[in-house]
C-alpha positions as CSV (number, residue, x, y, z in Angstrom):
1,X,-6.8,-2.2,-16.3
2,X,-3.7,-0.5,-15.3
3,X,-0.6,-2.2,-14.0
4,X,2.5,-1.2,-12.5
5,X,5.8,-1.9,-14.7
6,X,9.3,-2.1,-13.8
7,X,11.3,-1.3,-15.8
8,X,15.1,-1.7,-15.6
9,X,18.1,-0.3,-18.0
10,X,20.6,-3.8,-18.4
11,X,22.3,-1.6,-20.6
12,X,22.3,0.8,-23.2
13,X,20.9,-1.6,-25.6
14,X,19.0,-3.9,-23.2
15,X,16.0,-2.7,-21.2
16,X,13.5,-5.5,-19.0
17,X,10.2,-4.9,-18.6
18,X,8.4,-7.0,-15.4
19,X,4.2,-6.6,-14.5
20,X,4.8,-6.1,-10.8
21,X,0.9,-8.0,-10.6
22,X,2.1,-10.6,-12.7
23,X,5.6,-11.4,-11.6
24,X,6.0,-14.1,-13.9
25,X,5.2,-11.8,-17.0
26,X,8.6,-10.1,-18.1
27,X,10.1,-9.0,-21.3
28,X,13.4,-7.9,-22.5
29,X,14.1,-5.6,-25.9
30,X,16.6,-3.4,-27.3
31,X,14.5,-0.1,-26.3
32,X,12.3,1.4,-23.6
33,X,10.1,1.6,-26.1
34,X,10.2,-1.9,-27.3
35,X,10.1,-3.7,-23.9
36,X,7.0,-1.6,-23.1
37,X,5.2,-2.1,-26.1
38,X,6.1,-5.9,-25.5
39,X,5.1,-6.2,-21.9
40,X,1.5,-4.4,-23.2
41,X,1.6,-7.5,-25.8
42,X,2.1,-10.6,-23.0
43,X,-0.4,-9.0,-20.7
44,X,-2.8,-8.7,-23.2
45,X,-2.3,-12.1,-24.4
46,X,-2.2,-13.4,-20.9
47,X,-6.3,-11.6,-20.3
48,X,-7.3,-13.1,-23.5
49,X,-6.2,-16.2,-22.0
50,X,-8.9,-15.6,-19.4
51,X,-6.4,-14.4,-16.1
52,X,-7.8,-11.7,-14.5
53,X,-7.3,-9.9,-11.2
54,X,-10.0,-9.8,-8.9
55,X,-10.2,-8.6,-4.9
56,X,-11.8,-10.3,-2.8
57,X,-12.1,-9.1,1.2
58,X,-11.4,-12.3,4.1
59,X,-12.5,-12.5,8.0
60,X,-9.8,-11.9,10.2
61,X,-11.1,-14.2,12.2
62,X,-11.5,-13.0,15.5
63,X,-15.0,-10.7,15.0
64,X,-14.2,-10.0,18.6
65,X,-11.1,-8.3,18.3
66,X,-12.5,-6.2,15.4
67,X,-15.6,-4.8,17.6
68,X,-13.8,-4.4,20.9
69,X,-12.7,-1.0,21.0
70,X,-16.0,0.5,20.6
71,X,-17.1,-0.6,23.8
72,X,-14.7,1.2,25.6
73,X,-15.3,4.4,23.5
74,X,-16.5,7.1,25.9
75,X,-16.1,5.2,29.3
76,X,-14.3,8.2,31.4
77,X,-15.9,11.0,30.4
78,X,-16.5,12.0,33.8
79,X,-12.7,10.4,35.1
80,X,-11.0,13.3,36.6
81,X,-7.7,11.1,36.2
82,X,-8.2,10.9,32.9
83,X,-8.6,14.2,32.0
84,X,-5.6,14.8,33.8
85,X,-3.6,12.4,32.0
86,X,-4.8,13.6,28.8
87,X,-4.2,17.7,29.7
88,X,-0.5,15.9,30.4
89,X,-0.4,14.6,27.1
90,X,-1.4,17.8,25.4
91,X,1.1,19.7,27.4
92,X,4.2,17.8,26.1
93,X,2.1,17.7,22.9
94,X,2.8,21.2,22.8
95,X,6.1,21.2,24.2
96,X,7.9,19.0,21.6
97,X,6.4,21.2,19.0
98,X,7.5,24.0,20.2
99,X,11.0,22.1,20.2
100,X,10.9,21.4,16.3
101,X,9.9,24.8,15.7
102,X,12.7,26.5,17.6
């Protein structure tokens, strides 16, 4: 498992050591060194304890909103308007670009 550490110089003789996963997991030493090697120590102790990290994926709860777009997908393929608007876009597409490269 990897986790992300922060890990923060108090002073020259004082370093803290947090598991960003595991907020409540943080160690302070004299060294970089120490403080890492401790922080390796409580997380290890903690998964032998049994926590682990798992992901798990949720509804958003409106299907609907989720599947809507695709039913608009290809509608004005034949919308002169559109086209227009979109040849409009492009052109100031290509304007501003030329712009940020000048």
């Amino acid at each position: 498992m990897v986790v992300d550490i922060e890990l923060i110089r108090r002073s020259p003789d004082r370093y803290v050591a947090r598991a960003l996963q595991f907020p409540d997991v943080e160690v302070e030493a004299v060294s970089r060194e120490a403080a890492l090697a401790q922080i390796r120590e409580a997380l290890t102790a903690r998964r032998r304890a049994g926590t682990e990290i798992v992901q798990i994926t949720i509804e958003n709860g409106s299907a609907a909103l989720q599947t809507a777009w695709p039913r608009h997908a290809g509608t004005f393929p034949d919308d002169e308007a559109y086209r227009s608007m979109l040849a409009e876009v492009e052109r100031q597409r290509r304007e501003l670009n030329e712009d940020t490269e000048a």
